[in-house]
N, C-alpha and C positions, 0 to 999 in steps of 0.2 A: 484516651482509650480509642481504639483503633477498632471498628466497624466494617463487617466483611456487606457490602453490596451485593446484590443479587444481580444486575444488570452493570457491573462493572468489568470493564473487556479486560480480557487474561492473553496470555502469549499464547498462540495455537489457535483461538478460537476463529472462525472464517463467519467475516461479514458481510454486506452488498453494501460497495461502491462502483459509483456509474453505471449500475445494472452487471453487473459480473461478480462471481464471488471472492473475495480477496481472504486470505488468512495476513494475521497481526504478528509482526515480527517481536516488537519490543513493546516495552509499555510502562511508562512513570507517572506522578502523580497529575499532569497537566497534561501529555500527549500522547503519541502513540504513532510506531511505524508501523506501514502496513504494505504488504508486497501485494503489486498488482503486475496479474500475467497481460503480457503481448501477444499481439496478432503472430499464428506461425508463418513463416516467408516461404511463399512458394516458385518456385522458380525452375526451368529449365536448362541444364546444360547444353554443350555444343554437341555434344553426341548423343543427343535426343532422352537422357534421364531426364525424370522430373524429381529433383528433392524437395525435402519440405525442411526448414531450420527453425526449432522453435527458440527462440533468446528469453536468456535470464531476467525476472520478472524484475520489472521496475520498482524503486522503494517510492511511497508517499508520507509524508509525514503530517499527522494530523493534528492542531495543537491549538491553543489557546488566543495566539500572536504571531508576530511577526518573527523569520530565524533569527533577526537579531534580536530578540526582546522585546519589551513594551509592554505598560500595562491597560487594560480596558480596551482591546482587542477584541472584535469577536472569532465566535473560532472559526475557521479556514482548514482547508486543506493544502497541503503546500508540496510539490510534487521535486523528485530530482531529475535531473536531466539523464 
């Protein structure tokens, strides 16, 4: 029988890691991805613009273990490059 948790993370919901707020991309029984935004780049061109680029937000993934398996891990956060 299958039990709905109250404090069990769903996809959409935005959480605080590292002091920022991240929303939860995916989510299965043992972990969970979570997209975490970057610094925007600020910078000026040669002919005196200043743009700003903000880059597509980093995936981390939160989990149980290690990415290749294992058991009796504690959990960790495990980030992509």
């Amino acid at each position: 029988m299958k039990t709905s948790y109250p404090f069990r993370l769903r996809a959409g919901d935005v959480i605080r890691l590292d002091g920022q707020p991240c929303r939860v991309v995916r989510v299965s029984d043992c972990s969970a991805v979570v997209a975490v935004t970057k610094q925007p780049r600020e910078f000026t061109t040669l002919f005196g613009v200043r743009v700003r680029i903000q880059p597509k937000p980093g995936l981390v993934r939160i989990g149980d273990g290690p990415p290749g398996g294992g058991v009796g891990w504690p959990v960790r956060f495990f980030r992509d490059n």
